[in-house]
MARBA-905282 format. One record per residue (C-alpha): x, y negated, z negated; residue number from 0; residue in three letters. Coordinates in Angstrom, 2 decimals. Each point is the difference from the previous one (the first is absolute). Layout:
N
SEDO       x       y       z resi resn
SEDO       X       Y       Z  NUM  Ala
...
# end
This chain:
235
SEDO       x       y       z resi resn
SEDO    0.00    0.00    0.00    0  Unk
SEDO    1.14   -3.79    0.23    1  Unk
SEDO    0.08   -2.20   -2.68    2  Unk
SEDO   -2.84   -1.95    0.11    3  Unk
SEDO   -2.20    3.23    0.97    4  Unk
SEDO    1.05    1.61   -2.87    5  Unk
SEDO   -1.18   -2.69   -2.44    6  Unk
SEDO   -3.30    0.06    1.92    7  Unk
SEDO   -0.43    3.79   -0.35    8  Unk
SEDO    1.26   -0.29   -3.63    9  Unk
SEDO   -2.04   -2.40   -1.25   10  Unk
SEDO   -2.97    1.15    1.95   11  Unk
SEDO    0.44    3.77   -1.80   12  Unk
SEDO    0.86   -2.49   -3.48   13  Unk
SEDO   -3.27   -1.39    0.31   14  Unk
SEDO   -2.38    2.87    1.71   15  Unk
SEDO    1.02    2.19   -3.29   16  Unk
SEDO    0.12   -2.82   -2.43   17  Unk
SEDO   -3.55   -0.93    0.91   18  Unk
SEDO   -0.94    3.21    0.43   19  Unk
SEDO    0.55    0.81   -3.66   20  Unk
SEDO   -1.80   -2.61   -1.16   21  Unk
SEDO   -2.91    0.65    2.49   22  Unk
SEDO    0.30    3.52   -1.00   23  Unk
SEDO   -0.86   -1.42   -3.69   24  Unk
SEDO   -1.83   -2.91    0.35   25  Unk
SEDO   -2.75    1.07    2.74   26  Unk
SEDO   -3.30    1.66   -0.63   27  Unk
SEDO   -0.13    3.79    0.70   28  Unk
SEDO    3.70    0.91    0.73   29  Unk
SEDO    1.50    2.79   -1.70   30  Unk
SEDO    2.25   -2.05   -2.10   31  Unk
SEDO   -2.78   -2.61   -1.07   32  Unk
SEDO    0.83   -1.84   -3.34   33  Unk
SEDO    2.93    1.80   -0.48   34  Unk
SEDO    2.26   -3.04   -1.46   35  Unk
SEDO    2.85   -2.30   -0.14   36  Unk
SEDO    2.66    2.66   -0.40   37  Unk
SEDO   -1.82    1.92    3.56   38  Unk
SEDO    0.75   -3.68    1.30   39  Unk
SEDO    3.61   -0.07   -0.84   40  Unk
SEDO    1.12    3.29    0.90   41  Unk
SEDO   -1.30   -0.82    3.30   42  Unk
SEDO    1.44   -2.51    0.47   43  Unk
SEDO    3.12    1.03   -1.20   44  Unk
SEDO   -0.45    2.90    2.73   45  Unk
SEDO   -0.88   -2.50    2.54   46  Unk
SEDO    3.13   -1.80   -0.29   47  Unk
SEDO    2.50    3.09   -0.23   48  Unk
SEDO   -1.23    1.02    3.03   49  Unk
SEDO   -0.24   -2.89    1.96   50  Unk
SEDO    4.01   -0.61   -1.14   51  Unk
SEDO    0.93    3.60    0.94   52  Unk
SEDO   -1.22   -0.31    3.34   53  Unk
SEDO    1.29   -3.48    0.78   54  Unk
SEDO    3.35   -0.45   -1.85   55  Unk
SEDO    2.05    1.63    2.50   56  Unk
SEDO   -1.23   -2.21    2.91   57  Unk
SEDO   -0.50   -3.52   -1.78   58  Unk
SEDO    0.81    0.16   -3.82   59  Unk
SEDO   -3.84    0.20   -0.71   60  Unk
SEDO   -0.82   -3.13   -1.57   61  Unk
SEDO   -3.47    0.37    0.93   62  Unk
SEDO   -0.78   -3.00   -1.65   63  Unk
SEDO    0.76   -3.77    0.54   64  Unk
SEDO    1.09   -0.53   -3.74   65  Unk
SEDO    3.27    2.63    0.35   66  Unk
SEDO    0.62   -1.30    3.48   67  Unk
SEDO    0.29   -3.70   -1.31   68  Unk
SEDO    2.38    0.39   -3.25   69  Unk
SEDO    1.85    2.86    2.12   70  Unk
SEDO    1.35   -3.53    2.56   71  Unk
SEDO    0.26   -2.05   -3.35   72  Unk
SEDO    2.45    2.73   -1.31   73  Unk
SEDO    1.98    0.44    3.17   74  Unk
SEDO   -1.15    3.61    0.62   75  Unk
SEDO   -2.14   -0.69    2.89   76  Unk
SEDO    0.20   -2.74    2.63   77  Unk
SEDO   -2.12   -2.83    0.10   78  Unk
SEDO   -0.49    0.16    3.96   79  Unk
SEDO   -1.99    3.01   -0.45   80  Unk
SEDO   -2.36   -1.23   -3.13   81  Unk
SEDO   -2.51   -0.74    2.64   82  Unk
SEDO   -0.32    2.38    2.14   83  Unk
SEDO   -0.41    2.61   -3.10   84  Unk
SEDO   -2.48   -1.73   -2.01   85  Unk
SEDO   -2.82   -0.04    3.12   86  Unk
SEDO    1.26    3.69    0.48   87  Unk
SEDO   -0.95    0.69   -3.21   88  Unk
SEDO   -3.53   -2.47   -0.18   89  Unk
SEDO   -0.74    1.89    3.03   90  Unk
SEDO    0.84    3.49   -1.52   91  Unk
SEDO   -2.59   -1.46   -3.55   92  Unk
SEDO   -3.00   -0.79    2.48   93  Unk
SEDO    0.73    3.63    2.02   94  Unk
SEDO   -0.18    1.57   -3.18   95  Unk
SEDO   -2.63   -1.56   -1.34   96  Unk
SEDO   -2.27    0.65    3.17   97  Unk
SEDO    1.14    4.08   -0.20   98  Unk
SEDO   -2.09   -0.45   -3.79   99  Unk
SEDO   -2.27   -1.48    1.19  100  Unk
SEDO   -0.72    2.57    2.74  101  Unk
SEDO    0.43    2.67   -2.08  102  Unk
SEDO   -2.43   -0.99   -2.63  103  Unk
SEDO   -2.29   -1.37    1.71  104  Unk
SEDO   -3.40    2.28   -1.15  105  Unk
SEDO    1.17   -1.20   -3.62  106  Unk
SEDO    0.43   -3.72    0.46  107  Unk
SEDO   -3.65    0.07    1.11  108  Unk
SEDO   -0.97    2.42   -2.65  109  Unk
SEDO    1.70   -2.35   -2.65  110  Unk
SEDO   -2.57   -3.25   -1.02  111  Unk
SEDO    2.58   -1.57   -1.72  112  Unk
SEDO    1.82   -3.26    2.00  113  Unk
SEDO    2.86   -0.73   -2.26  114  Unk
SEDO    0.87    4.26   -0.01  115  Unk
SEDO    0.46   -0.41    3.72  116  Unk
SEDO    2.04   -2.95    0.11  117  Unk
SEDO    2.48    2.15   -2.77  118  Unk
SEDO    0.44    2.12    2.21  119  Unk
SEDO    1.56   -2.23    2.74  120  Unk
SEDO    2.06   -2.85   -2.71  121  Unk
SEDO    0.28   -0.81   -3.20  122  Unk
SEDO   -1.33   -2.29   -2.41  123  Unk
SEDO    0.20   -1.23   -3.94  124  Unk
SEDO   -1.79    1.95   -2.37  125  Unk
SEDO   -0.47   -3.58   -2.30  126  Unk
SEDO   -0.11   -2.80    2.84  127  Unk
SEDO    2.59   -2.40   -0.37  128  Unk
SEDO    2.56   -1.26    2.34  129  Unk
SEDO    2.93   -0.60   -2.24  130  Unk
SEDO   -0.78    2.99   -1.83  131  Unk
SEDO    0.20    2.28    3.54  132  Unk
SEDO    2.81   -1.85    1.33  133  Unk
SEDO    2.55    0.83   -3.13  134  Unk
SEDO   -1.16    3.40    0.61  135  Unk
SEDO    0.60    0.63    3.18  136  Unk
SEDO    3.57   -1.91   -0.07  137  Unk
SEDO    1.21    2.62   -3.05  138  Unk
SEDO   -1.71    2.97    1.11  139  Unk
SEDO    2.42   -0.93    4.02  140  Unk
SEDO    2.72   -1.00   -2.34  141  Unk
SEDO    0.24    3.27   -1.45  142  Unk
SEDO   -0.31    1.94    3.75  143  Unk
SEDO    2.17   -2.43    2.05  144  Unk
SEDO    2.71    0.05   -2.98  145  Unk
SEDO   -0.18    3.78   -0.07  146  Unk
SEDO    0.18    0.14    3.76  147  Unk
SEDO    3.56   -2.04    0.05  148  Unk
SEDO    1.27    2.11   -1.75  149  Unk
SEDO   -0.74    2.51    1.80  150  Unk
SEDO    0.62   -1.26    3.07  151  Unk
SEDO    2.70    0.69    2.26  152  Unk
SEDO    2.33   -2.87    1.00  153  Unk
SEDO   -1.63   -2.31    3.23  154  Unk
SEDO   -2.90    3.08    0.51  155  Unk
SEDO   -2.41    0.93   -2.19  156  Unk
SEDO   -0.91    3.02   -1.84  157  Unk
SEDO    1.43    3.37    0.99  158  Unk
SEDO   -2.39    2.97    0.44  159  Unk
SEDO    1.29    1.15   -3.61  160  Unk
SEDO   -1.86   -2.83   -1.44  161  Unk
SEDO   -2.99    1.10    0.81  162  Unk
SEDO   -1.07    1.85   -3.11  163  Unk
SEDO    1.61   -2.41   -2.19  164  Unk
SEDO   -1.77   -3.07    1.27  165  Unk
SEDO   -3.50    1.94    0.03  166  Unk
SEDO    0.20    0.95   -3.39  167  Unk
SEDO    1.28   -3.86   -0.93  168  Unk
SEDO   -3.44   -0.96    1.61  169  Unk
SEDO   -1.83    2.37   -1.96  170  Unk
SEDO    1.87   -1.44   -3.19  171  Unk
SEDO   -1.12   -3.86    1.05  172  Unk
SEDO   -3.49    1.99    0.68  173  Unk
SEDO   -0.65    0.72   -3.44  174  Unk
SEDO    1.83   -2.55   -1.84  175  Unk
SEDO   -0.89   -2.93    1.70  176  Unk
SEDO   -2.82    0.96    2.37  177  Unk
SEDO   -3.12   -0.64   -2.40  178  Unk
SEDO   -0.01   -4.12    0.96  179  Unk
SEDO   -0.01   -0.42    3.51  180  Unk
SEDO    0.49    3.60    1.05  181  Unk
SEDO    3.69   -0.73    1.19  182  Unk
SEDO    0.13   -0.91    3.88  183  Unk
SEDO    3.35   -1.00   -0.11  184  Unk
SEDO    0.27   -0.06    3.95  185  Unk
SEDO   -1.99   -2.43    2.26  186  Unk
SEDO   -0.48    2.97    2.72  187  Unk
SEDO   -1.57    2.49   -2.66  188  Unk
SEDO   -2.52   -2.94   -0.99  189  Unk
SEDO   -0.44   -2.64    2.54  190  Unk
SEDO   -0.03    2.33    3.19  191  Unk
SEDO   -2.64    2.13   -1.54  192  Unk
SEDO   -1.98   -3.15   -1.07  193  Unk
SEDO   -0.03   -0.92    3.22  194  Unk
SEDO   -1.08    3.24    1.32  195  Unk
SEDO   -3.06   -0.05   -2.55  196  Unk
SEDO   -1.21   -3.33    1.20  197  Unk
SEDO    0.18    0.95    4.01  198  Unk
SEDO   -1.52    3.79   -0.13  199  Unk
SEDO   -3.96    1.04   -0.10  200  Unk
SEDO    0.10    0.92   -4.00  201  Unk
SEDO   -3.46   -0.02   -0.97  202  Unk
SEDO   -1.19   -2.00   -2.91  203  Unk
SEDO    3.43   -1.40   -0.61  204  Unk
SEDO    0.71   -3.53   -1.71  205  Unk
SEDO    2.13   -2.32    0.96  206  Unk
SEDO    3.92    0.35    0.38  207  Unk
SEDO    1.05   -2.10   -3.32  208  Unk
SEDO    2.38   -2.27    2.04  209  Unk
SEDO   -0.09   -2.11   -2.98  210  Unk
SEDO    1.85    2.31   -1.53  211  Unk
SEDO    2.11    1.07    2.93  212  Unk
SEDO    3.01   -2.23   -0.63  213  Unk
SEDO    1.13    1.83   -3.18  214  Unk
SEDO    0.92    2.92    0.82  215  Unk
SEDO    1.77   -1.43    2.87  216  Unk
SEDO    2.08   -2.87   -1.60  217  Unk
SEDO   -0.10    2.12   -3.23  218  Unk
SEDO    2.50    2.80    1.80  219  Unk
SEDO    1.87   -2.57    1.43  220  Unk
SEDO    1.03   -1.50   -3.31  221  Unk
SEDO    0.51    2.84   -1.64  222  Unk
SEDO    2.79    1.20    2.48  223  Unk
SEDO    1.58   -3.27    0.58  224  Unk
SEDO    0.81   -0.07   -3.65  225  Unk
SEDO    0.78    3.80   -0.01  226  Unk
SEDO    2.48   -0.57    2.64  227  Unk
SEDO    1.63   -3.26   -1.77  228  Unk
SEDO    0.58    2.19   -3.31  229  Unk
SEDO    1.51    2.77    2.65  230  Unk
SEDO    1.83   -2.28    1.41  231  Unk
SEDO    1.46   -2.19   -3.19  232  Unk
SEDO    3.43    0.22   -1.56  233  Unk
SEDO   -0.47    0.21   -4.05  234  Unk
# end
């Protein structure tokens, strides 16, 4: 694969089993209905281990905008290419987030509930509050994009060793720090799938919450700037 199709395929499989899980838990009728937060996080963690196995070889498998960004800032990834990986990998969130979609389908419309079928595309606060949500989401990337550099190899990415590691560090952030905002920490896995629940034919749904949209975009971005400043600094 080339670079830039591997982040698309990677972060499309990141976010087709990522929201699958919490479909899988969240909608009406599936076999693991109600099944819980810890469901959510293994899944997740899943999601990401194999979206990073498949893709580290070929691009590093960032897979999400966050790690690409404080990768440049710490001189293990060149700025040239920032671009051209981040709409690889927005492109990859709203394929992935259309597979869901297709998939569970019968359930979506089975499901009365508005705000359960926008969780399964994004996230959103569990108290609202914008401050609140923001100084999650920058430690909860803080913690990934920190653990990432150091796990990095030099001017790449992650190697396809990595892969188990950095799923079970999401898992970790999952259940630690997932119960405020449930933990986007990458503007593909969240905005691309936002945008994917606004433009397809889900019955009943609500609107997209772009009022909350920003956070878990700038939130990310914070949160690995700063990771990659303390990576970066001479103490």
């Amino acid at each position: 694969m080339s670079p830039l199709f591997a982040e698309f395929t990677g972060t499309a499989l990141l976010v087709l089993l990522g929201d699958g899980v919490v479909a899988n838990v969240l909608l009406n009728k599936t076999k693991g209905h109600d099944s819980g937060l810890i469901v959510i996080a293994l899944g997740w963690g899943m999601a990401v281990f194999v979206g990073v196995l498949c893709t580290a070889a070929a691009s590093g498998a960032h897979l999400n905008p966050s790690v690409t960004v404080a990768l440049a800032l710490a001189d293990k990834f060149p700025w040239d290419q920032v671009a051209g990986y981040i709409a690889a990998q927005m492109a990859g969130g709203m394929a992935g987030a259309f597979l869901v979609w297709a998939v569970y389908q019968k359930h979506f419309s089975v499901t009365a509930d508005a705000d359960v079928k926008l969780a399964v595309f994004c996230t959103g606060p569990a108290i609202r509050g914008a401050w609140g949500s923001l100084i999650s989401e920058i430690v909860a990337t803080f913690v990934l994009v920190f653990a990432v550099l150091n796990m990095a190899a030099p001017r790449f990415g992650l190697g396809a060793m990595n892969a188990l590691p950095v799923g079970l560090l999401v898992v970790g952030i999952g259940v630690s720090l997932g119960g405020t905002t449930g933990y986007a920490m990458n503007a593909a896995r969240d905005l691309g799938p936002r945008i994917m629940h606004a433009l397809l034919p889900i019955p009943g749904k609500r609107d997209s919450d772009w009022g909350y949209a920003w956070v878990p975009v700038i939130g990310p971005l914070i949160g690995a700037g700063l990771a990659a400043l303390l990576y970066n600094a001479n103490f």
